[in-house]
N, C-alpha and C positions, 0 to 999 in steps of 0.2 A: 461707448463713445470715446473714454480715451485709450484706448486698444487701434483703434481706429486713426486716431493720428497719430500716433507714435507709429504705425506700418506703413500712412502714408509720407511722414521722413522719412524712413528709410527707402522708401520707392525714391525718392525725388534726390536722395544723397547717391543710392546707386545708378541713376539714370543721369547724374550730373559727374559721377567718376567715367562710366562708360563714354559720355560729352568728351570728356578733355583726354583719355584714353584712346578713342578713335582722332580726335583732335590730330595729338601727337604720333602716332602710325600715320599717320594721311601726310603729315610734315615729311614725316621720315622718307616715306617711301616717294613722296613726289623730290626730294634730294639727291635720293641713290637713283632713280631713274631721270635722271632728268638728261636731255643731249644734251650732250658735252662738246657736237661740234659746233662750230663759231661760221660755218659756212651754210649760205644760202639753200633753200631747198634745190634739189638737180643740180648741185655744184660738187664736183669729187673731188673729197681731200689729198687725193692721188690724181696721177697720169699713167694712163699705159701707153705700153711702147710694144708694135709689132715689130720684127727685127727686119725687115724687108718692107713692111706697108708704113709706116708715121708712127706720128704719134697722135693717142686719142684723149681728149679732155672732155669733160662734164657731156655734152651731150652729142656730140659725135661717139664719146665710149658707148653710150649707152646704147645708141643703133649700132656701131659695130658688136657687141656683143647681144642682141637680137638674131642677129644675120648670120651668129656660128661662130665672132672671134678669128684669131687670128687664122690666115690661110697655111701658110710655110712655119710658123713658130710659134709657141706660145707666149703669153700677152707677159712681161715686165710691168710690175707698177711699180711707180715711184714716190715718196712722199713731196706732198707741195707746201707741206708748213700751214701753219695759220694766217689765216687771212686777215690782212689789215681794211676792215670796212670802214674805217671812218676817212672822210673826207680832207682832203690836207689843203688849206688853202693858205697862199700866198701871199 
């Protein structure tokens, strides 16, 4: 009998280190993966530009580049910065 508890401490010390072990991996990794862009879903932190056809944004890009992209040139992007979401009022 006391064989018996002394192995079940020690089940319960290593099932409570592996706890705050997976704990801490699971922090980490939801950190280093986490998006990092600040814009809307179907929103591109770019613009392309055809050099003859416009310019394409969020979801016109995305049907123009379905349909084959640019016809006469290949597509320019450009950066659009971060997006300011918050509302500004007055």
């Amino acid at each position: 009998m006391c064989g018996t508890r002394s192995t079940t401490q020690k089940y319960e010390k290593a099932i409570y280190k592996m706890r705050i072990t997976l704990l801490v991996v699971m922090l980490l990794l939801s950190s280093c993966f986490s998006d990092k862009s600040k814009w809307p879903y179907r929103m591109t932190p770019f613009f392309g530009e055809c050099e003859y056809e416009g310019v394409y944004v969020d979801e016109a890009y995305y049907k123009k580049e379905r349909l084959g992209g640019c016809k006469y040139s290949e597509m320019k992007f450009f950066d659009r910065g971060e997006p300011n979401l918050l509302e500004v009022e007055n």
